[in-house]
LOGUVO-201101 format. One record per residue: residue in three letters; y, z, x negated of N, C-alpha, C in turn. Coordinates in steps of 0.2 Angstrom, whole numbers, padded with zeros to 4 digits, always signed. Layout:
N
alaYZXYZXYZX
...
end
This chain:
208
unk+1177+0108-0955+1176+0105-0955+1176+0105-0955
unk+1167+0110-0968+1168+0106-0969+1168+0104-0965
unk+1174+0105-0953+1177+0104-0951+1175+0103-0951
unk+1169+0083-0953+1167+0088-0952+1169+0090-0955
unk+1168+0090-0955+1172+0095-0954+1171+0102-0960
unk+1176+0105-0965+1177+0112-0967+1184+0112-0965
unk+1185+0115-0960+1190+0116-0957+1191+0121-0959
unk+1187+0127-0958+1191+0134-0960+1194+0136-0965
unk+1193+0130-0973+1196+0129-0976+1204+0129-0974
unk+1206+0127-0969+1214+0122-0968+1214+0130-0962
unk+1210+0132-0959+1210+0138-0954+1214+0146-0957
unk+1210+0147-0960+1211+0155-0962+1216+0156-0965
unk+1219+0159-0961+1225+0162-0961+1226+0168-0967
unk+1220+0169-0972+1220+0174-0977+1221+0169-0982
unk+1221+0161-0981+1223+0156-0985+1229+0157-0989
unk+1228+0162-0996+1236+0165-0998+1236+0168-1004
unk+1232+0163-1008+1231+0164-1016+1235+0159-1020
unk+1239+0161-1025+1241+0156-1030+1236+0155-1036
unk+1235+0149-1035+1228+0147-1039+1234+0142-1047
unk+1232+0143-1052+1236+0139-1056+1233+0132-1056
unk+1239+0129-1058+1240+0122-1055+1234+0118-1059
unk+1228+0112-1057+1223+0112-1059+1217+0114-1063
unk+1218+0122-1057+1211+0128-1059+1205+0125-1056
unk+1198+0123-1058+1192+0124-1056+1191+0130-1053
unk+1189+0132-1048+1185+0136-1048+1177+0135-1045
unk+1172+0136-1047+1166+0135-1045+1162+0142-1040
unk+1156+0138-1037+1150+0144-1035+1148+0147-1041
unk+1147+0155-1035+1142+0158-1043+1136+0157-1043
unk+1132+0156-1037+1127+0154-1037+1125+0151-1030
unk+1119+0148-1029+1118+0144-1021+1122+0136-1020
unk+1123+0132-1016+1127+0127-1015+1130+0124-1021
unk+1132+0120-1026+1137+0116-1029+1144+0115-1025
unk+1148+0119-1026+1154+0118-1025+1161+0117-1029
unk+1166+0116-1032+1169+0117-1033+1178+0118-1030
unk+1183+0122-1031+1189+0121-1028+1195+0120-1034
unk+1198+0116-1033+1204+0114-1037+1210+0114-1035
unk+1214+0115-1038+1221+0117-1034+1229+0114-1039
unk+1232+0108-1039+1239+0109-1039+1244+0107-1035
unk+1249+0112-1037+1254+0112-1032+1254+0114-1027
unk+1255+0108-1021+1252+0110-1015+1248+0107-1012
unk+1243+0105-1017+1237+0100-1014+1230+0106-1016
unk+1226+0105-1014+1219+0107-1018+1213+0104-1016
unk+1209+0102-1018+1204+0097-1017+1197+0103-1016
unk+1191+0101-1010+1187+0106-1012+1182+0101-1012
unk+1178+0101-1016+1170+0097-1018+1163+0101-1016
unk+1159+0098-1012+1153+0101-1012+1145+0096-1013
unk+1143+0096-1018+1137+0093-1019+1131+0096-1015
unk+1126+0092-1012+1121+0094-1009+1114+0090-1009
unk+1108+0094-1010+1102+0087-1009+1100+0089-1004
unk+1094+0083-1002+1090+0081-0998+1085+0076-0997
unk+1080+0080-0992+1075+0077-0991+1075+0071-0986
unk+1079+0073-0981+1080+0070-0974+1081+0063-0977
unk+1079+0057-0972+1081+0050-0973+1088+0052-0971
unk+1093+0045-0975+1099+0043-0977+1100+0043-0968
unk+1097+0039-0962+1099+0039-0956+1100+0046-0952
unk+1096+0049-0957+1093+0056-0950+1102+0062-0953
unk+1103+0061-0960+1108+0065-0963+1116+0063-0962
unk+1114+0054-0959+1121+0054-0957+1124+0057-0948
unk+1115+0056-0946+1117+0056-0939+1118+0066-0937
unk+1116+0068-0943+1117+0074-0941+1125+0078-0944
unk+1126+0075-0949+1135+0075-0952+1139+0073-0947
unk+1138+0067-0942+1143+0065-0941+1142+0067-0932
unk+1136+0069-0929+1136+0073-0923+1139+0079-0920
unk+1145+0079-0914+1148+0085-0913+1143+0091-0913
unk+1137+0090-0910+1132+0094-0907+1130+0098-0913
unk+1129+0094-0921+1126+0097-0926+1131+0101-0931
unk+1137+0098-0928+1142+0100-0933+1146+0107-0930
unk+1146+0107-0924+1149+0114-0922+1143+0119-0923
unk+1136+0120-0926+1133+0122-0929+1134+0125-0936
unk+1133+0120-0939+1135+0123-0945+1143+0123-0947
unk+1147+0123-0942+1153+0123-0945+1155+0130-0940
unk+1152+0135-0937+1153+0138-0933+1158+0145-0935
unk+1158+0146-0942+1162+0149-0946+1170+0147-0943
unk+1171+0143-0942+1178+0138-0943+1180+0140-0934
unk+1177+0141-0930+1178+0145-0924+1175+0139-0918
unk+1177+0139-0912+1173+0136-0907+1176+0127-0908
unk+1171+0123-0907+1172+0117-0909+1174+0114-0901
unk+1178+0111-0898+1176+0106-0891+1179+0097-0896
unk+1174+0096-0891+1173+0087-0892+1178+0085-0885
unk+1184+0080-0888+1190+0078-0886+1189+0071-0885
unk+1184+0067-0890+1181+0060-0888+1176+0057-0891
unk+1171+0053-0888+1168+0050-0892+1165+0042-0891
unk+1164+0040-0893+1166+0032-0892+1161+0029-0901
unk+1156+0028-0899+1152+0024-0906+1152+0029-0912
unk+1155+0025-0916+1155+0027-0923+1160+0030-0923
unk+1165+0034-0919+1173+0038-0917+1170+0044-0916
unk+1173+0048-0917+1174+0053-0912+1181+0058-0916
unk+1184+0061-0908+1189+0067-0911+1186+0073-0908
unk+1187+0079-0912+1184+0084-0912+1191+0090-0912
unk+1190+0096-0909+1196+0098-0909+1193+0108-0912
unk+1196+0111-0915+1195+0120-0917+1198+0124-0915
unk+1197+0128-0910+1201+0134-0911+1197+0137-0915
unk+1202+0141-0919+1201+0147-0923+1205+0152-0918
unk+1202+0158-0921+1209+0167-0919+1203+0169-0924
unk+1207+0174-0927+1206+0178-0933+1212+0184-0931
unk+1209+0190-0929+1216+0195-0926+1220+0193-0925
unk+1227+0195-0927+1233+0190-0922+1235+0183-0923
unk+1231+0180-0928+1232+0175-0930+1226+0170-0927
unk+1232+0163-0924+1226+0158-0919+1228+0151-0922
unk+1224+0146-0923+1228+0141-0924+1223+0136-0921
unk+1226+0127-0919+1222+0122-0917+1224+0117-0922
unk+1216+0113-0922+1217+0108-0927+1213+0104-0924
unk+1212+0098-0924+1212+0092-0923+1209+0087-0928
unk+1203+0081-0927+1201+0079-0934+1197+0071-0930
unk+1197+0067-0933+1197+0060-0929+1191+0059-0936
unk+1184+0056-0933+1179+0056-0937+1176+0048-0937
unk+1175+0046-0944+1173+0037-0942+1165+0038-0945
unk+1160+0035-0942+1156+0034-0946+1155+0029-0949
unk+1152+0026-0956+1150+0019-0958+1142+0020-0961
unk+1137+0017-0957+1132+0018-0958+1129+0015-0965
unk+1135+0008-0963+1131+0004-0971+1135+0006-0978
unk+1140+0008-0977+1143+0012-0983+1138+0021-0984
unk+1137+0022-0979+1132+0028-0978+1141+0033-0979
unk+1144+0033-0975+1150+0038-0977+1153+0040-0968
unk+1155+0046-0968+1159+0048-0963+1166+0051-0965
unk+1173+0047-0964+1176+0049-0965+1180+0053-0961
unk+1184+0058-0964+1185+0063-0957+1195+0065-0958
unk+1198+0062-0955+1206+0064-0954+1208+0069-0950
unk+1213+0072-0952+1215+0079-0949+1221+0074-0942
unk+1223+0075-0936+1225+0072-0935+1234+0077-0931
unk+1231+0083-0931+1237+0089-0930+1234+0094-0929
unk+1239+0100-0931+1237+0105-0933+1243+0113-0931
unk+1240+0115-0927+1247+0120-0923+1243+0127-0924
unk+1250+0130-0928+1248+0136-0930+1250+0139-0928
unk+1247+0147-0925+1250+0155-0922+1253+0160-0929
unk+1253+0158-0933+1257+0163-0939+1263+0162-0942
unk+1267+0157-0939+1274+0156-0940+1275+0153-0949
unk+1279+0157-0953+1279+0158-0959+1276+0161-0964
unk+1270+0165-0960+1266+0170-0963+1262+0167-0967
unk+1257+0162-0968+1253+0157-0972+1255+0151-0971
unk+1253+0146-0978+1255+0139-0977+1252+0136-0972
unk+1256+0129-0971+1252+0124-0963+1248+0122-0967
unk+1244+0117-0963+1240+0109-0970+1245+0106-0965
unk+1247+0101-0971+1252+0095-0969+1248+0090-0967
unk+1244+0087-0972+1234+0083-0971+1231+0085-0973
unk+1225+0082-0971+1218+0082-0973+1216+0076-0974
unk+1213+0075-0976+1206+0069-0978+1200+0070-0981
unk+1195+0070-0979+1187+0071-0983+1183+0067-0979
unk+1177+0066-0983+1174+0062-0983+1166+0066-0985
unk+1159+0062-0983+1154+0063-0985+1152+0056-0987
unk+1149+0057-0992+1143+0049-0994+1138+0053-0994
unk+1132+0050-0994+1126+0051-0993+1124+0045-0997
unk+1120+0047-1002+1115+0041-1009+1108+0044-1004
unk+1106+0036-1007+1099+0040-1006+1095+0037-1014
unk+1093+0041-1017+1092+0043-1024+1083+0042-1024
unk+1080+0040-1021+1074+0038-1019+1070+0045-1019
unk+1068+0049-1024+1066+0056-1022+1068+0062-1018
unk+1075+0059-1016+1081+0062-1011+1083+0059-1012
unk+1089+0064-1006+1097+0062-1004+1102+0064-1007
unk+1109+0064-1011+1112+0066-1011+1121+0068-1009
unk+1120+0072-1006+1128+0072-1001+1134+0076-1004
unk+1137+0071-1004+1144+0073-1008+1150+0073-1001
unk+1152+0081-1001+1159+0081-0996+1165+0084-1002
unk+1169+0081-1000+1175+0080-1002+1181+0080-0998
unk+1185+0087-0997+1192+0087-0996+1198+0087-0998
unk+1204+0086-0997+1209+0085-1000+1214+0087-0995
unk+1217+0094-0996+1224+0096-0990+1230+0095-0994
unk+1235+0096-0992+1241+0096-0992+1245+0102-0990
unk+1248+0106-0993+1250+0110-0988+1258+0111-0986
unk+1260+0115-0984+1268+0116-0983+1272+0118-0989
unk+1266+0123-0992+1269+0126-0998+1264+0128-1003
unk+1263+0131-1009+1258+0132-1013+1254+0135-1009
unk+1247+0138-1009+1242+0142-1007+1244+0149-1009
unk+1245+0154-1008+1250+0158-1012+1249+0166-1009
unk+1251+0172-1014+1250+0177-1012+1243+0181-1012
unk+1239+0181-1007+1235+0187-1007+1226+0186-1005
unk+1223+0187-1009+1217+0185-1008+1214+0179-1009
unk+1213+0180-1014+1207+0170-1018+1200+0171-1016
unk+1197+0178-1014+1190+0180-1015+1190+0179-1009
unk+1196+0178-1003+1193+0178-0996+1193+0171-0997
unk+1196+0166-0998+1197+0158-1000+1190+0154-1000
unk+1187+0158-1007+1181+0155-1010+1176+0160-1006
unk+1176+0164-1002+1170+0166-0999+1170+0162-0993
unk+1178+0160-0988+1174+0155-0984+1173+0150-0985
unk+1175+0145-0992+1170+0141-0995+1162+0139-0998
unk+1162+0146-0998+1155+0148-1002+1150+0148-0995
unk+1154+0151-0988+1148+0152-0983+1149+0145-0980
unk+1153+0140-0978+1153+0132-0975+1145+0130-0979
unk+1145+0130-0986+1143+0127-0994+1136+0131-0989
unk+1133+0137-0990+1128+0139-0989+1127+0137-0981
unk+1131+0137-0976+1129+0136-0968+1126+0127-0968
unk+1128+0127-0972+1128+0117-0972+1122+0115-0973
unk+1118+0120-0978+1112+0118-0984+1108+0121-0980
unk+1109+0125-0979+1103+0130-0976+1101+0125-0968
unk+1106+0121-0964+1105+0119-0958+1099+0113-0960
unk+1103+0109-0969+1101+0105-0966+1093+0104-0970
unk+1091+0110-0969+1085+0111-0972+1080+0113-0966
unk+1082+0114-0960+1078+0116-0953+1073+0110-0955
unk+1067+0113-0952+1060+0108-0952+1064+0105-0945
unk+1066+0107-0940+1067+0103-0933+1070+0097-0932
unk+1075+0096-0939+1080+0091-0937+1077+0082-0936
unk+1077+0081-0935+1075+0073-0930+1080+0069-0928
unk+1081+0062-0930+1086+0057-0926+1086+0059-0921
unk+1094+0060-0917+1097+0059-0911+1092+0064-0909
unk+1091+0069-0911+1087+0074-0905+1091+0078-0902
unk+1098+0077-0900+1101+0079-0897+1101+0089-0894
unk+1097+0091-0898+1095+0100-0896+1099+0105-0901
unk+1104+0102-0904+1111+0104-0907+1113+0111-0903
unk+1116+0118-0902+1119+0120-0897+1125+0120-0898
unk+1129+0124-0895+1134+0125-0899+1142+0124-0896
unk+1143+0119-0892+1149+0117-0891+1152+0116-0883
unk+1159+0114-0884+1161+0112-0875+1163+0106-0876
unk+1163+0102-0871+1166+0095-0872+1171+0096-0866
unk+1178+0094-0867+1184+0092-0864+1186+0085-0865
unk+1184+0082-0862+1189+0074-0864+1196+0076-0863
unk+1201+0073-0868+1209+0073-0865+1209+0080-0864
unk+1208+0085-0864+1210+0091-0866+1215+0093-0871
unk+1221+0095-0873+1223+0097-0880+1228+0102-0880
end
């Protein structure tokens, strides 16, 4: 989400490396990202440019239509409500026997240029197997830096327990693909305010 959402982050159940407490880890190449980890919080940072104007980059950040797109990694997106500068958006993920639902309540602030985005519950099919997120919080700003844009997403989990056990490479690869699905989207020649020709998604109101 970046859920938006970088949900898969808070999703994948291969989530299950003990990172030392306050490690950087960076890309190796492509997108600017970085992930940090203590305890049982870890932050993950992603810087990003652009040419789009600051209204075209927010209305595409913060549209169900555009974000189950590029966040299509993170698994089937349905839109739960939408009401202005609001919306909640909901994920299933399943990864083999592992399924989980998460849920994310999204504000837009155009004159701040910011979308904030809260995790609002999160129900998991692997028991004890890997940690829960306990929260979420990220956020995107959007500068517009006159010869571009630049978009900064920022999130911040929580989890039940440290990140822990097995595979860091699976971690930073589904951070690595959010970080390149996100750039690469928002570089389409097609994208235009409100053109609404996003695919991608189901809308259920009150569904959960």
């Amino acid at each position: 989400m970046p859920f938006g959402p970088l949900v898969r982050r808070l999703l994948t159940p291969a989530i299950a490396t003990m990172m030392a407490a306050g490690a950087v880890l960076s890309a190796d190449s492509g997108p600017a990202w970085t992930l940090e980890q203590s305890g049982r919080v870890y932050t993950y940072t992603l810087t990003l440019s652009s040419r789009l104007a600051p209204a075209v980059l927010l209305d595409v950040l913060f549209d169900p239509r555009h974000v189950a797109v590029f966040s299509k990694s993170a698994g089937r997106l349905v839109v739960l409500s939408e009401e202005g500068s609001v919306n909640e958006v909901r994920f299933d993920t399943r990864r083999l026997i592992f399924k989980c639902v998460t849920t994310f309540r999204r504000t837009l602030d155009r004159e701040a240029g910011t979308i904030e985005i809260e995790m609002t519950g999160f129900k998991a099919g692997w028991g004890t197997l890997a940690p829960h997120a306990q929260s979420s919080r990220a956020r995107y700003t959007v500068t517009d830096l006159g010869t571009h844009r630049e978009i900064v997403y920022r999130q911040d989990v929580e989890t039940n327990k440290p990140v822990s056990g097995y595979s860091l490479r699976v971690l930073r690869k589904s951070m690595g693909e959010f970080a390149h699905d996100l750039d690469q989207y928002l570089q389409r020649p097609d994208l235009v305010r409100e053109s609404g020709k996003a695919p991608g998604i189901a809308k259920q109101r009150g569904d959960r």
